[in-house]
N, C-alpha and C positions, 0 to 999 in steps of 0.2 A: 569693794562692794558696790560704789558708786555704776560702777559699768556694768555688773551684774546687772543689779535695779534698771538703766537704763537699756539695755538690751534688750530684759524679759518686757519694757513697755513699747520698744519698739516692735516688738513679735508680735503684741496682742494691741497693735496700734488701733488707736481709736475705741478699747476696751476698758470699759470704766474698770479699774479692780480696787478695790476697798483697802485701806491704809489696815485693816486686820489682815486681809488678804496679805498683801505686801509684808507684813512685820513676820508673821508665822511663817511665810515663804522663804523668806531671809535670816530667821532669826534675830529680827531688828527691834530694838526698844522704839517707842513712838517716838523719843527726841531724836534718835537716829537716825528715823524713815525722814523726820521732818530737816532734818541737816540735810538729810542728799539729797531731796526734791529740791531742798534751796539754793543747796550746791550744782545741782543740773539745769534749777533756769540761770542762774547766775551765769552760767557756761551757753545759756543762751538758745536752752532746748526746749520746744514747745510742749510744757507738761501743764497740761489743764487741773485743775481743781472745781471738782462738781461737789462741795458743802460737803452731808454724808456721805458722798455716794462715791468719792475714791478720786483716784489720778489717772489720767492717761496721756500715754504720747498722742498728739494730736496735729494736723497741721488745718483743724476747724480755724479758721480767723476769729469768729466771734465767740467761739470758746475761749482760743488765747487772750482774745479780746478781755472778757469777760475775770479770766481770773487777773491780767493784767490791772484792772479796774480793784477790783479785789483788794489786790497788795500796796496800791496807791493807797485808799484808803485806810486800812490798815496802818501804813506805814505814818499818816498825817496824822491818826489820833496817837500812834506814841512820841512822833515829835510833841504833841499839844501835850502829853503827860509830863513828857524831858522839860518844856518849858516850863509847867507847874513847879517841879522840882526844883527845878533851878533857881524860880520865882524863892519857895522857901529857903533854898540854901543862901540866896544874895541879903535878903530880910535878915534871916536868922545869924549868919555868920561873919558878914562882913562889915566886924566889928572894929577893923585896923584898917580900914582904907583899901583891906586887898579884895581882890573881886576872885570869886569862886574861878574865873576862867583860867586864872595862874595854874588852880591847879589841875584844870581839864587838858590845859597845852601841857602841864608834867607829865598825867597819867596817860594823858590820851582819850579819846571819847570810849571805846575798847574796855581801858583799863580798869582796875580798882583801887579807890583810896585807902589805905592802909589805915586802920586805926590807931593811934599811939596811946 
């Protein structure tokens, strides 16, 4: 499906189409659409993001520009939450000397801690 998506933004290059657009086209749930779009810059394809108004392939600079700017930000306020987090879990749990990170290096940052 990844290549599908990719393809049809490469046809209508530089065509805003709207993430309804895209979902009904595809048959795509919105966490779907948003997996592949992440999954295709990830792979390093310039897919713009215009707020409401959709994705497209683009090789605008300051478009790329701009959502590149985007996801940086973005990405610094959920490290600032992780550290919040983490802030309570070292306070609250780190009742025996062991530091929460033991078990960040078990699970992995990825992973889930299992409740017991």
């Amino acid at each position: 499906m990844k290549e599908q998506v990719l393809e049809y933004l490469k046809k209508n290059k530089d065509v805003k189409k709207s993430g309804n657009h895209l979902r009904n086209m595809f048959n795509l749930s919105t966490i779907k659409l948003q997996k592949i779009i992440h999954d295709l810059r990830e792979d390093g394809e310039p897919i713009a993001a215009y707020g409401n108004n959709g994705y497209s392939y683009t090789n605008n600079r300051a478009d790329v520009l701009n959502s590149y700017l985007s996801l940086i930000r973005r990405a610094e306020k959920m490290v600032r939450a992780a550290d919040g987090m983490k802030r309570w879990l070292d306070d609250t749990f780190d009742i025996h000397g062991e530091h929460i990170i033991t078990e960040l290096n078990e699970y992995g940052a990825s992973g889930y801690v299992k409740n017991d």
